[in-house]
N, C-alpha and C positions, 0 to 999 in steps of 0.2 A: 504494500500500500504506500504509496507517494503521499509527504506532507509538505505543506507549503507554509512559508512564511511571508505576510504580508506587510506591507507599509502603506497610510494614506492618513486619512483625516475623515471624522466627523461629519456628514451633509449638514446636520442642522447648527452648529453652532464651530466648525472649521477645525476640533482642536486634533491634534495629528496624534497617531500612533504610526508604532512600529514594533517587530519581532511577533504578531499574534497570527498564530497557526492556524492555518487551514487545511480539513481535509472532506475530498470528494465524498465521503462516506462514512457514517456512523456506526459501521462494523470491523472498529478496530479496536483490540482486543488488549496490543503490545503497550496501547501510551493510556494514561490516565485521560478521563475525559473532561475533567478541570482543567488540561491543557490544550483546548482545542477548544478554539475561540469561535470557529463558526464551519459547522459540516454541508455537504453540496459544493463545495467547488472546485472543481477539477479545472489541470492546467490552464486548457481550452478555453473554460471559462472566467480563469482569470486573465487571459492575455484579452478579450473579447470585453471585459469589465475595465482593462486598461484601457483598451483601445477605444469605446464607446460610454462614459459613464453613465451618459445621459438615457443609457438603452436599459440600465440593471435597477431591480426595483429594492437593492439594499439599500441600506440605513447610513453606508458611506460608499466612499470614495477609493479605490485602490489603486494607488499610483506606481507601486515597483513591488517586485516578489522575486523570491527564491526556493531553489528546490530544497529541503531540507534531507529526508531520508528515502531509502525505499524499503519499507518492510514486508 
């Protein structure tokens, strides 16, 4: 299972984060689920949520990411 780590900010009030993990799926077993900041998004869909934000019906903004592991 591939995890991702996010960077971006806030839509309603701008304030940014960074290092909060994403992964495609909520059938992971290996990582505590306290550490996974928001499940459903796969690469795809973060490069498409970069590229477009105006098209993603999330609560922010994701401006850059990285691959974290592949379990």
């Amino acid at each position: 299972m591939e995890l991702f780590e996010i960077s971006g900010f806030w839509n309603d009030v701008k304030t940014e984060f960074e290092g909060y993990i994403v992964s495609p799926s909520d059938e992971i077993d290996e990582v505590n689920d306290d550490d996974i900041f928001f499940y459903g998004l796969s690469e795809e869909d973060i490069k498409e949520a970069i590229r477009h934000p105006e098209r993603t019906c999330l609560e922010f903004t994701i401006t850059s990411y990285s691959k974290l592991e592949t379990i």
